[in-house]
Each structure stands twice: as C-alpha cells, then as structure tokens.
C-alpha positions in Angstrom: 0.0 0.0 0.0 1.0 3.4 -1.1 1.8 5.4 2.2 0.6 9.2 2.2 3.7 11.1 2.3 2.7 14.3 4.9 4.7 17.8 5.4 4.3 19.5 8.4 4.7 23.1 8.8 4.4 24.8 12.1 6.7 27.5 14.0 6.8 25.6 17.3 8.9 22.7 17.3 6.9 21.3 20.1 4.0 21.4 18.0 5.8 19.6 15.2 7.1 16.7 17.0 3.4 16.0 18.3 2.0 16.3 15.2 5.2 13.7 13.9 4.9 11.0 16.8 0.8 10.8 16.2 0.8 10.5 12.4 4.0 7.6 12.8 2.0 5.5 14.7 -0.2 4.8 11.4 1.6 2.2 8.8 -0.1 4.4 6.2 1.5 7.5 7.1 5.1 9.2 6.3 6.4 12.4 7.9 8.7 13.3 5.0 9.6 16.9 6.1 8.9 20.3 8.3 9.4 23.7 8.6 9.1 26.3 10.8 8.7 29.3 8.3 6.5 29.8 5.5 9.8 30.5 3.1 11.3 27.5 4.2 8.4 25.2 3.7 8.4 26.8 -0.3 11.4 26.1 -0.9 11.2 22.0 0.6 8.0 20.9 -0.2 8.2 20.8 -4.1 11.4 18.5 -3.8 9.7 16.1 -0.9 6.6 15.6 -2.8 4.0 15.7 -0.5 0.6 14.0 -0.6 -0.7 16.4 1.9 1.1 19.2 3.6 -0.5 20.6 7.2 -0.1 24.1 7.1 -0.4 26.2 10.6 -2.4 29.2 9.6 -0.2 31.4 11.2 3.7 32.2 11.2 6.5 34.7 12.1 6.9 35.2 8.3 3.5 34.4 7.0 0.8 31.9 6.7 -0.3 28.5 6.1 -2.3 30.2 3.6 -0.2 31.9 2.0 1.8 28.9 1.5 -1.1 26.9 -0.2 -2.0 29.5 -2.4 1.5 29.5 -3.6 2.1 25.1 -3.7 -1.7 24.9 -5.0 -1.1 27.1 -7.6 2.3 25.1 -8.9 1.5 21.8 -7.0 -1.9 21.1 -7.7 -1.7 17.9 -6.9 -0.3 18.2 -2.9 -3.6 18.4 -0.8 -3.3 21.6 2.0 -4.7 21.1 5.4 -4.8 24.2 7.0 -4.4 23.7 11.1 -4.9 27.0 12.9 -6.0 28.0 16.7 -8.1 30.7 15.0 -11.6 29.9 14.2 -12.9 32.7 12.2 -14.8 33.1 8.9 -12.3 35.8 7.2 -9.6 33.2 7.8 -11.4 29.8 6.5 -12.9 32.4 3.5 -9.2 33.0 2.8 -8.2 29.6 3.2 -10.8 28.2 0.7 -10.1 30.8 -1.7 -5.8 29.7 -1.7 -7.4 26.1 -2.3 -7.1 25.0 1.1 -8.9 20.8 1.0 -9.2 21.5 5.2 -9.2 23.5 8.0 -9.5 22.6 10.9 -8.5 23.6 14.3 -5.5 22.4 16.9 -7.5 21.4 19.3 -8.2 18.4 17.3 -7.9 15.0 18.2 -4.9 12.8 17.1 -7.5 10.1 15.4 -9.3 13.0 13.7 -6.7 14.6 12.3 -5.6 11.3 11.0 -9.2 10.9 9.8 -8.6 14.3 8.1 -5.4 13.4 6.4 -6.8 10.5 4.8 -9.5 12.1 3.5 -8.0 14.9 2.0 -5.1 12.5 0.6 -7.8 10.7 -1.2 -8.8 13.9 -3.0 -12.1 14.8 -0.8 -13.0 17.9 1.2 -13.3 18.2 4.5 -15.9 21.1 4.0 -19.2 20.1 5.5 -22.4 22.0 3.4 -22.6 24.6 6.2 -19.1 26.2 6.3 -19.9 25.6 2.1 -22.9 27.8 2.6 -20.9 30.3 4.5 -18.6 30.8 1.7 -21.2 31.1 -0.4 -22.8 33.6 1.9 -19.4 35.6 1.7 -18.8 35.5 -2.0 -22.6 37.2 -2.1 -22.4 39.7 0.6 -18.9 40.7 -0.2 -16.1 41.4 2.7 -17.6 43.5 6.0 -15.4 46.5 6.0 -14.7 47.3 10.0 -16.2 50.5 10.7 -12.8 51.6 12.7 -10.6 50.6 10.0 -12.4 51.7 7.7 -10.8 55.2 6.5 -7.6 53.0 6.8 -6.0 52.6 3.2 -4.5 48.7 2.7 -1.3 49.9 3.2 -2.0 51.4 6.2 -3.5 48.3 7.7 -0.4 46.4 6.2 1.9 48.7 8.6 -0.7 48.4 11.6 -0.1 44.7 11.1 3.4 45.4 11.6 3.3 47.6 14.3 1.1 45.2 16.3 4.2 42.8 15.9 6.5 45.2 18.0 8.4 46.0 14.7 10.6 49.2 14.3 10.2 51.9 11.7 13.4 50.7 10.1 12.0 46.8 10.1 8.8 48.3 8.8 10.2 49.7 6.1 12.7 46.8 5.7 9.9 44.4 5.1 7.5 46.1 2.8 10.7 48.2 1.4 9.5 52.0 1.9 12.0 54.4 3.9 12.2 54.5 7.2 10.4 58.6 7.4 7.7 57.1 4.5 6.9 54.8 7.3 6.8 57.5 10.1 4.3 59.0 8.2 2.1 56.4 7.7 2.2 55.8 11.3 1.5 59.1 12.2 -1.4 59.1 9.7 -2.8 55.8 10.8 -2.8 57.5 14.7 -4.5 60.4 13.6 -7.3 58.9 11.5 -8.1 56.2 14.4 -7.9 58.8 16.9 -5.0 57.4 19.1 -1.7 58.6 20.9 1.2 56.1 20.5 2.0 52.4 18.9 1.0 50.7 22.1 -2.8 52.1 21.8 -2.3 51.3 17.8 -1.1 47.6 19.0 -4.1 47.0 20.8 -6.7 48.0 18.0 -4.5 46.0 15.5 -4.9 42.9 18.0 -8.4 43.0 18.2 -9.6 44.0 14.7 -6.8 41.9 12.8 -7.0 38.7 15.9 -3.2 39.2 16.4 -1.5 39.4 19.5 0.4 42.4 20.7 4.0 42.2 20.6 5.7 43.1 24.2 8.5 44.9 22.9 
C-alpha cells in the first residue's frame, strides 16, 4: 500500500514533533519533512513531494495560507490542510479561496486529524455544506469593511499589522521596502485617522480588529 507522504509546517517545534509521533504511529502514514517558516516550507515541499502538507495558519513570516495558495497554484496535486487556533470566517474564507482541502483547528484529536489526512489525501473535502454555505454567503455579501478601519487605506492596515508585531520603523520599512520617514508617516497618519496617541494604543486596536496578539517589545 502506497503510504501518504505528509509535510508538516508549524513555528513551534513542540507542535511539530506532536503532530510527527501521532501521524507515525499509522503504517499508512510518512512524515517526509517540516518547517518552521513559511519560506522554508516553499522552498522543501516541491522536492519532498507531499501527498498532503498541514499548514499552521499562522507564522512569524506568513501563513499557512499563504503557502497553499503558492504550492496549490504550482503543485496542484499536494492536498493543503490548514491547522490553525483561529476559528474565524475571514480566515477559513481565505483559506478556501488559496485552495485550502481542510481546515480545521489544533485542538483536534490525534485520530481526527488522521481521519482528516486520509481524506483529503484521497482527494475529498473536509468542508461540511454549512461552512460551504458560509462561503457562499461571503462571495454574495462581499467582505464587512470594519467600521474603525475603515478610513484606513491597505497599506495602512499592512503597517498596523506590523506595528502590532512590536516592529521598528526601520524593520517596517525593511519588510514592505519604503524608507524609514515614508513609514513615520504612515504611522502618524494611521494615529491620527483612528484617533489614538502612540503604537501601544495602535497595537491594541491591530490585535483585536486583525486577531493578532500584541508584541511586548
């Protein structure tokens, strides 16, 4: 019998290991790589060959997501199960949209995430008719802007993002390659239009509109 050949990507090692013993236990499984970081996982997966690669849904340079859309749209044939803490409709929207066969959440059991990998090896969805009629829901109504984001431009939200990781100015501008005063600016800006007095406050309002967690630094 034909084993499914599974990639794991996750950022916590811990996480990876657990995910490693359970699936080894199964005759008709193989752990054939990991990763920790989305880049990482691109540049591995297309020489290991996957059958199915479990993608966390969210990473220090990325997402799970991101990384399907990329291996779905070269890979086609490597099933993505997306594994994420998060249970939210923007991010199972996104993740069905990138081509995403699963998502499902870590809380999982070891036998039903085996179930899962099975399935979605054999080419099925794990999508049950209602989170189907959600999408379908969302494709209709369109995306619900946020009221307090909403005189935010998409870049602006982009460098919330950031700032809500505890990033500099300088790394700001490092990662989505502006100068460091372009990105003062925006920051000021993005204070002014949601009304707020420094990063910290800024940090806060990115954690709870965007479901990140404020960086301590």
């Amino acid at each position: 019998m034909e084993k499914i050949r599974v990639f794991i990507l996750d950022d916590h090692e811990i996480v990876r290991n657990g995910l490693r013993r359970t699936l080894e236990r199964h005759d008709d499984i193989e752990v054939v790589g990991e990763a920790g970081l989305a880049a990482e996982a691109l540049r591995r997966i297309p020489a290991l060959t996957p059958t199915v690669a479990i993608l966390d849904g969210r990473l220090p340079d990325g997402s799970g997501i991101d990384v399907c859309r990329e291996i779905r749209s070269q890979y086609p044939g490597v099933a993505c199960l997306i594994l994420t803490s998060f249970d939210d409709d923007e991010a199972l929207f996104s993740a069905i949209m990138a081509g995403a066969a699963g998502y499902v959440l870590k809380e999982i059991r070891g036998t039903d995430l085996v179930g899962a990998i099975r399935t979605v090896a054999s080419g099925k969805s794990l999508l049950s008719p209602s989170v189907t009629q959600r999408v379908l829901d969302r494709l209709r109504e369109g995306p619900k802007e946020d009221p307090v984001l909403a005189e935010l431009t998409p870049r602006e939200r982009e460098i919330l993002k950031l700032v809500a990781e505890g990033l500099t100015n300088r790394q700001i501008g490092t990662r989505v390659h502006l100068s460091e005063k372009t990105v003062k600016n925006y920051v000021s800006s993005i204070l002014e239009k949601l009304k707020l007095t420094s990063r910290t406050q800024a940090a806060v309002v990115a954690s709870k509109h965007f479901g990140q967690e404020p960086s301590a630094r």
